[in-house]
Structures are given as structure tokens and as C-alpha cells.
C-alpha positions as CSV (number, residue, x, y, z in Angstrom):
1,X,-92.1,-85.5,26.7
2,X,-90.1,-87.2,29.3
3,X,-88.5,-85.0,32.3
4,X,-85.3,-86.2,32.3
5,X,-85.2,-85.2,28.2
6,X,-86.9,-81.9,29.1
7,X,-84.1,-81.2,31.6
8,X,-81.4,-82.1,29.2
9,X,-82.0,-80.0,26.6
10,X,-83.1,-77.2,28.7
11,X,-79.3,-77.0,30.2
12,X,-77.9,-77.6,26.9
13,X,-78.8,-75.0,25.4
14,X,-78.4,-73.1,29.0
15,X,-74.7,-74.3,29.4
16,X,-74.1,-73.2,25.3
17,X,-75.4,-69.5,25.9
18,X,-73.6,-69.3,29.0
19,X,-70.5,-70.2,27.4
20,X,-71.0,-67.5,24.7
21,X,-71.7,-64.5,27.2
22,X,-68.6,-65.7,29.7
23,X,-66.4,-65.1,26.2
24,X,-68.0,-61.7,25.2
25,X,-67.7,-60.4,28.7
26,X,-63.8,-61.9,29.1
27,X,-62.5,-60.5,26.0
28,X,-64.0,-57.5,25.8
29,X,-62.5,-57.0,29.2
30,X,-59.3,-58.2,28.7
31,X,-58.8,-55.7,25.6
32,X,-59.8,-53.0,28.0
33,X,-57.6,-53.8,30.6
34,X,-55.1,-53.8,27.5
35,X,-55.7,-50.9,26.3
36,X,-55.8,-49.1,30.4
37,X,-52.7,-50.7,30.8
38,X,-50.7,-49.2,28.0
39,X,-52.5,-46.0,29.4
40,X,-51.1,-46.7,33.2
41,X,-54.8,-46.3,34.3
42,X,-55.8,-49.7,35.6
43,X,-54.4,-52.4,37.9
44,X,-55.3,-55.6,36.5
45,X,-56.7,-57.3,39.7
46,X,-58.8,-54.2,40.1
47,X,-60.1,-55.0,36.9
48,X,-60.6,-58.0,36.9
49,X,-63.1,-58.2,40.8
50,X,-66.1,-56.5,38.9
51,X,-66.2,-59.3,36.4
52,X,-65.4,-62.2,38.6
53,X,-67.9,-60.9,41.2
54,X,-70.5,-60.6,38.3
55,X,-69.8,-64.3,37.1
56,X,-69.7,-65.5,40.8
57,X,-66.4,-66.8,40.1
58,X,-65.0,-64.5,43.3
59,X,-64.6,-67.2,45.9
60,X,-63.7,-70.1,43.8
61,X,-60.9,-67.7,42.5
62,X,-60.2,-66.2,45.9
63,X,-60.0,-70.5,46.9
64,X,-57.6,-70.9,44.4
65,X,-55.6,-68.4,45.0
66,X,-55.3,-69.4,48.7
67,X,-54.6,-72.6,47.8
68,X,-51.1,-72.0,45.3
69,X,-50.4,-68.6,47.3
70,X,-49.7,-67.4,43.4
71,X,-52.9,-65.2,41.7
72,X,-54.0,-67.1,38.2
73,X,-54.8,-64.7,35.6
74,X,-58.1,-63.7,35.9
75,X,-59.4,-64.3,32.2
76,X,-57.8,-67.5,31.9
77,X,-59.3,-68.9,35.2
78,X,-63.1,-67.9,33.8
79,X,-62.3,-69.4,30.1
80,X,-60.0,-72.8,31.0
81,X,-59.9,-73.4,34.9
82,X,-60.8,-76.8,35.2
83,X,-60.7,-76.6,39.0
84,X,-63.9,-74.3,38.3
85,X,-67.1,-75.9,37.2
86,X,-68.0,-72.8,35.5
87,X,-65.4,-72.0,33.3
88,X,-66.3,-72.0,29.5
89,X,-64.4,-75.2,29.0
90,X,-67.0,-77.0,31.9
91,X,-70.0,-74.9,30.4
92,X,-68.9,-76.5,27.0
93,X,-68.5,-80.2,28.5
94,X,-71.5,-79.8,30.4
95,X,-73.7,-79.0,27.5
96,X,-72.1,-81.9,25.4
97,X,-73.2,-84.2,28.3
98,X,-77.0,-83.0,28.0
99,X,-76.6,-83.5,24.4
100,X,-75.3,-87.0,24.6
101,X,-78.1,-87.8,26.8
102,X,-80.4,-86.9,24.1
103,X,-78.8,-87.5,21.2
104,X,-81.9,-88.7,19.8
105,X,-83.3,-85.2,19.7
106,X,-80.8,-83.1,18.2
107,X,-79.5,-83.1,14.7
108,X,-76.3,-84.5,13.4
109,X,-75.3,-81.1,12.7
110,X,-76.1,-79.5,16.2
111,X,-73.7,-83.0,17.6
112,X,-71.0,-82.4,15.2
113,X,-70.5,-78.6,16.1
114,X,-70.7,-79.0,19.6
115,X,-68.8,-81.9,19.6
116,X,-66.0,-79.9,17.6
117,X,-65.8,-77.1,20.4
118,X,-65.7,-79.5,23.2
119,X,-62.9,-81.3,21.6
120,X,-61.1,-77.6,21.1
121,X,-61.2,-77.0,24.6
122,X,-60.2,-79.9,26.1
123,X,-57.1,-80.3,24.0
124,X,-53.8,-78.0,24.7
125,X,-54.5,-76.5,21.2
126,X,-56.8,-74.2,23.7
127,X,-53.8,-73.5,26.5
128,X,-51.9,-72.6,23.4
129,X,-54.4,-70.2,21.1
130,X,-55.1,-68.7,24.8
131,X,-51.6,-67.6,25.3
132,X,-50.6,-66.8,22.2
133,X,-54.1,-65.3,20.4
134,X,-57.0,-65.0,23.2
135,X,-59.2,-63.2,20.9
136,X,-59.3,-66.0,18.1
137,X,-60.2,-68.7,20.9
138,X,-63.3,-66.2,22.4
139,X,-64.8,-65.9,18.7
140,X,-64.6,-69.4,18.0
141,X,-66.5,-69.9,20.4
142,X,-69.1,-67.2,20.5
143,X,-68.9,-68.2,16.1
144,X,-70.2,-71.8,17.6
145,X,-73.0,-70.6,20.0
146,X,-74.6,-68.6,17.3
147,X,-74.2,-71.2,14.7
148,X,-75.6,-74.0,17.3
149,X,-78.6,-71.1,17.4
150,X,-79.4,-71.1,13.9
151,X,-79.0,-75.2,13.4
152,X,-81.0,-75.5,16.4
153,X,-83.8,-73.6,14.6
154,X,-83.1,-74.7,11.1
155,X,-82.3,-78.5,11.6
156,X,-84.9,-79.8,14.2
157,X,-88.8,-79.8,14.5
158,X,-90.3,-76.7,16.4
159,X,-91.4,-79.6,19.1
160,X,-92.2,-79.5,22.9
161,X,-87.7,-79.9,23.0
162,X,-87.3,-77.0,20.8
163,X,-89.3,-74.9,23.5
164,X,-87.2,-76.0,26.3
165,X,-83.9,-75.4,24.4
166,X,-85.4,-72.0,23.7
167,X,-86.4,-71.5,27.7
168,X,-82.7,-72.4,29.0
169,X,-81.3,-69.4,26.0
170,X,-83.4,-67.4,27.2
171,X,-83.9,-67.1,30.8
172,X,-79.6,-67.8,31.0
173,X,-79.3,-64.6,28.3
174,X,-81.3,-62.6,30.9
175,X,-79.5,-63.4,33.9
176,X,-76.4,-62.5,32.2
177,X,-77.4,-59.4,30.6
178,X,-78.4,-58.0,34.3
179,X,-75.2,-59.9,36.2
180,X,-73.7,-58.0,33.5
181,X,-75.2,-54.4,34.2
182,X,-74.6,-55.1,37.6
183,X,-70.7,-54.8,36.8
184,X,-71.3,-50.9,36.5
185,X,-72.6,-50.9,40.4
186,X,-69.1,-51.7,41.2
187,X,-67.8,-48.3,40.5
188,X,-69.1,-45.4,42.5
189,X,-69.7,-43.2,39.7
190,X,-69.1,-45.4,36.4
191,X,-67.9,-43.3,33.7
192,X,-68.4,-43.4,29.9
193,X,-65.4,-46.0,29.6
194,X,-67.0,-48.4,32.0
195,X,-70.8,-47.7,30.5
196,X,-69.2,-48.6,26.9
197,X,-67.5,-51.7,28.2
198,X,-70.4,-53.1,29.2
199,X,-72.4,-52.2,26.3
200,X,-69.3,-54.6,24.3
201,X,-69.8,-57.5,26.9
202,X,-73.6,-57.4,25.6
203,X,-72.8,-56.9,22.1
204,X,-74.9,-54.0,22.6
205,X,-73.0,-51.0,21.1
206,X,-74.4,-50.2,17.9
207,X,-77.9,-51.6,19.1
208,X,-77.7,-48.5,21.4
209,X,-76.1,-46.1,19.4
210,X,-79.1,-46.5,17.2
211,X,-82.0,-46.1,20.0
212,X,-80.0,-43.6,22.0
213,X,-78.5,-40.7,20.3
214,X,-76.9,-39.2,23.5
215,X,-73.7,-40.2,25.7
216,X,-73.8,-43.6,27.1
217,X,-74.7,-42.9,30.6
218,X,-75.2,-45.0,33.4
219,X,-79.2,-44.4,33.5
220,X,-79.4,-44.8,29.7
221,X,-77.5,-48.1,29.3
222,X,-79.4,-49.6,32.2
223,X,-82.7,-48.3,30.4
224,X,-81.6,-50.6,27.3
225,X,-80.6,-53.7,28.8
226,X,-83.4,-53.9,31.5
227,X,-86.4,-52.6,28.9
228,X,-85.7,-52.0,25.8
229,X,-88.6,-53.5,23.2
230,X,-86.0,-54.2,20.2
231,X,-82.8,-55.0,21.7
232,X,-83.1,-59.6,21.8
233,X,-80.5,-59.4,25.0
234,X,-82.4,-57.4,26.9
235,X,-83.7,-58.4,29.9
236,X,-87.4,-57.5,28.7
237,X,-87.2,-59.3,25.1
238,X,-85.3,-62.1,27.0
239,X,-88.4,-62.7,29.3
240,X,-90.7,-61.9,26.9
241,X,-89.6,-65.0,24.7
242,X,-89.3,-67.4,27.9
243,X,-93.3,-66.3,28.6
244,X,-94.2,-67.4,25.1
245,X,-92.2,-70.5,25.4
246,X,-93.7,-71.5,28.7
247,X,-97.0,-71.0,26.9
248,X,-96.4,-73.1,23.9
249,X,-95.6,-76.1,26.0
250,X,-98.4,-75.8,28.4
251,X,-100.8,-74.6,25.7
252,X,-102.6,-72.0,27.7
253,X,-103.3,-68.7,26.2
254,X,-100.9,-65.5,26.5
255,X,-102.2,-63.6,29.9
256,X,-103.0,-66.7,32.0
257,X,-101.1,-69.3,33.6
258,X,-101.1,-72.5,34.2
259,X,-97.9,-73.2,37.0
260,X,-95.9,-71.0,39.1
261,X,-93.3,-70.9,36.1
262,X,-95.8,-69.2,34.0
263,X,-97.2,-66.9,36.5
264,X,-93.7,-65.7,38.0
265,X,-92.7,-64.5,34.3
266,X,-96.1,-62.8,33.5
267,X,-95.7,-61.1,36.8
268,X,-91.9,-60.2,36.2
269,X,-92.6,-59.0,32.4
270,X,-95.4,-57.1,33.9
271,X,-93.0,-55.2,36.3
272,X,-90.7,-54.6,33.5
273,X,-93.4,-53.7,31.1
274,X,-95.0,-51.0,33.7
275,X,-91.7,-49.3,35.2
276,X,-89.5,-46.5,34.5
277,X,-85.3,-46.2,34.7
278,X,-86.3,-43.9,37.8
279,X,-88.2,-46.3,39.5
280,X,-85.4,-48.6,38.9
281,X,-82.8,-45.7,40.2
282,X,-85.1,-45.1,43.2
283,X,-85.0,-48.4,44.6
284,X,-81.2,-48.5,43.9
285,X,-79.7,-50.3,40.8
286,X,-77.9,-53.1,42.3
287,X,-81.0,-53.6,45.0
288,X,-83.2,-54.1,41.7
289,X,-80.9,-56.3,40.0
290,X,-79.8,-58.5,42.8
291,X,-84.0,-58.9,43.7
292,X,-84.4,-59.4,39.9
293,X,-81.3,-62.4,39.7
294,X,-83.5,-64.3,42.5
295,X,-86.9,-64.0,40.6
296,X,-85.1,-65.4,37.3
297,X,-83.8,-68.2,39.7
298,X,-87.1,-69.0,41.1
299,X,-88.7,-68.7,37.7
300,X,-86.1,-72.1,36.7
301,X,-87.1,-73.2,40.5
302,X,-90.6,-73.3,39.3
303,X,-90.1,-75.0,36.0
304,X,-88.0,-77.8,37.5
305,X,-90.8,-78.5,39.8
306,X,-93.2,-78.1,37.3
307,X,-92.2,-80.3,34.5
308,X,-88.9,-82.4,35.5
309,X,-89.7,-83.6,39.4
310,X,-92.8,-86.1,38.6
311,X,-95.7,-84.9,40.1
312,X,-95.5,-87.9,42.4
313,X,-92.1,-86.8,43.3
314,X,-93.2,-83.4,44.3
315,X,-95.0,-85.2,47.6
316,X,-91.9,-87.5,48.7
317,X,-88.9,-85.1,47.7
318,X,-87.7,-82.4,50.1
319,X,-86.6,-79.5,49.2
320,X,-83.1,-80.7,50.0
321,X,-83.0,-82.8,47.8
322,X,-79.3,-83.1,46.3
323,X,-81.0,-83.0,42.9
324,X,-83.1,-79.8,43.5
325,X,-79.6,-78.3,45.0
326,X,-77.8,-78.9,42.0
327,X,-79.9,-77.2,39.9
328,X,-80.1,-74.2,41.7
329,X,-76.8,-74.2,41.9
330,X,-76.2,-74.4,38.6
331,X,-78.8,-72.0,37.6
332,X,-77.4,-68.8,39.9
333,X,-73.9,-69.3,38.3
């Protein structure tokens, strides 16, 4: 497969999950922040820092808001901002970009829908179904991301693409799931409210309710989304499925390695596999995390190296390279 089509569908199907956790995450926050308002419990910008700080949407917003002197709301600046190149609208256009570029390997189906949604958001039908009914304009598009899932597996061949497509879910759904987590580090001592909110974000509620019985504590909820065996947004069954993808396009067996890609996720999934929520507590939750966010960027480091950059290239390209900054950049979003 060529590098550049490699590369394309890889951040297609990256931009598209991004996209669907950034909605999950803003409206389950915004109908908290609802409900804490009518409460008189919450200031809104207080509310808000967590989840822009998670999304690493704090100084772009912070820019902004220097720059008009007035704040923007918060949720609206995350879902529609075109100012910020990783709003949910630019996720959406971005991954209809990789697409076109590879329009060849997609279905008609997977073009159609994604092409649908792009159109949405770029017209002032969004502006007005934000203002006037948020929530309907989040599940649209979280309804798209999961249909694009199941055409994506239904309507194309289980090919070298399909694996990279399946690599940029999955190694963007862990990321999230632990930029996520990290929300509840914000708050000295998070409380049941701020546990369950994040649970919601990951569309992990019931999924934990049914493998944990008791309160949803801090230790707990990180226990689920960092390890949990069943859960397919955790940060265990996340890498889990990247290791078997990297494996079906090298085609070396499961337990050996091939590149640096490979043999950063063994190692990671191995940590994972072999440690406890205390260790995890012991080192410090947001230490752990924030050291866990750079080995899932190095792991997409690797793979860009690996299979994108020629092998040729790899000898005459710096590490500067505009190209190479780009994708990291894009990657720790």
C-alpha cells in the first residue's frame, strides 16, 4: 500500500472518532453544567477549564478570548469555532479531506455519510440546531461516527487500509479515554458527581455499573477506563486492538515485533496488562496519565516513520521536518 494512502485513511478514521468523543464529552458537560446551574452550584467558566484543558483547547480559547476581550461559550467554541483547528466542525472537514484523497478506497456509502455531516456543519443549519437544540446536533454526530464504524466494517475489504483505519480509531479512542480520566485530576478530591460525569463523556455508565457494584469512586472509574478487559473504550482494549492491527499489517506473530510501532504497544499493553489501580495511585494519577498521553504519541511517532516516511526518506528528513511536526501536532490534540 502506498504511504501517502496509508496516512490518509489512518487520520480519517482518527479525525471521525475524534469528532465523536469531543461531542460525548461537550454535551454531557453542558447538561451538567445545566443541571449545577439551576442548582446554584457551578460557575460556568469553572466548568468549563477541566474540559478545555483535557481537549487542549485552553490556549487557543484563552487566544481568543484575548483577542475579542468577550469569553465565547465554551461548548460552542470546542463544537463550531472555526478559528480552532480542532473543533468538531475542522475534525469533520479534515476527515472528509483524507477521504477525498482516497476516494478510491472507501465505499460509496462511507463518502455519502461523511459527506452529509460535513455539509451539516459547515452550513448555518449547525449555528442554528446549536443555539436552539445542542443535544440533537451532538447525536447526529456521534449517530454518524458509529454508523461510519459499522459501514467501514461492513462495506469494504478487511485489507491492509482497513487495518490502518482501524489503528487511527483506536489509538485516538485511547488517548481520549485517558485525556478524559484526566478531567477528574482537576478537582482535588472529585466527588461522585464529577466520577459519573466522566463515566457519561465515555459512554461508560452502565458498562460500569455492571462490572462494579459499588459507588463510582475515583480509584474504581480509573480502574475501568485504564484496565478493564470488556469495556472497548478502555484504554487496555483500545491498545489491545491497535497491537493486533499493527500485527496484521506487518504479518509478524502476536509477542514479537517487527518496528518501534509494534514494540512500544507490546511494551505499553504489557504495563497495563501487569499493573494494579495502586500502582497507578502510587505514582500519582495525572503523573501516569500525562507519561501514558506521550507513549500513545510516540506509538503514532513510530508508525509514521515506519510506514508513511519512505525508508529513503528516513536518512535525508530531519526530525523538523514541517511534515513530521504536523503530525504530531495533530496527533496530541
Amino acid at each position: 500500500m502506498l504511504s501517502r494512502v496509508a496516512e490518509s485513511l489512518f487520520w480519517l478514521s482518527r479525525y471521525i472518532e475524534r469528532a465523536e468523543n469531543l461531542a460525548r464529552l461537550v454535551d454531557v458537560n453542558r447538561e451538567h453544567l445545566l443541571d449545577s446551574h439551576r442548582q446554584g452550584q457551578s460557575n460556568p467558566a469553572d466548568a468549563w477549564r477541566p474540559v478545555l484543558q483535557a481537549t487542549c483547547a485552553d490556549e487557543a480559547y484563552d487566544a481568543l478570548v484575548e483577542d475579542s476581550g468577550t469569553p465565547p461559550d465554551a461548548g460552542r467554541f470546542i463544537t463550531l469555532e472555526d478559528r480552532y483547528p480542532d473543533s468538531i466542525r475542522q475534525c469533520i472537514a479534515n476527515a472528509r479531506e483524507n477521504a477525498r484523497m482516497v476516494r478510491d478506497q472507501i465505499s460509496e456509502e462511507m463518502w455519502l455519510e461523511l459527506n452529509a455531516v460535513h455539509l451539516l456543519l459547515q452550513s448555518s443549519e449547525a449555528e442554528e440546531l446549536w443555539a436552539s437544540d445542542a443535544p440533537e446536533l451532538y447525536n447526529r454526530i456521534i449517530d454518524f461516527s458509529l454508523l461510519f464504524q459499522g459501514l467501514t466494517d461492513a462495506t469494504i475489504v478487511h485489507d491492509e487500509g482497513w487495518q490502518f483505519m482501524q489503528i487511527g480509531k483506536f489509538l485516538e479512542r485511547a488517548d481520549k479515554t485517558s485525556r478524559i480520566l484526566d478531567i477528574l485530576t482537576f478537582w482535588h478530591e472529585p466527588d461522585r458527581y464529577h466520577c459519573s460525569t466522566v463515566l457519561s463523556s465515555c459512554s461508560a455508565f452502565s458498562a460500569f455499573r455492571a462490572e462494579f457494584r459499588g459507588e463510582a469512586t475515583l480509584q474504581n472509574v480509573a480502574a475501568f477506563l485504564l484496565s478493564s478487559q470488556a469495556f472497548p473504550r478502555s484504554v487496555r482494549s483500545c491498545l489491545r486492538q491497535v497491537d493486533h492491527a499493527l500485527h496484521a499489517v506487518s504479518g509478524v506473530p502476536a509477542g514479537t515485533f517487527s518496528n518501534e510501532a509494534e514494540r512500544l504497544t507490546g511494551s505499553l499493553l504489557a504495563r497495563i496488562n501487569f499493573s494494579g489501580v495502586d500502582e497507578v495511585f502510587s505514582r500519582g494519577l495525572h503523573a501516569y496519565i500525562d507519561e501514558l498521553q506521550k507513549h500513545l504519541n510516540e506509538i503514532g511517532q513510530r508508525l509514521y516513520e515506519t510506514y508513511v516516511l519512505l525508508p529513503s526518506s528516513l536518512r535525508d528528513v530531519a526530525r523538523s521536518n514541517g511534515s513530521q511536526h504536523m503530525w504530531q501536532y495533530n496527533q496530541q490534540q
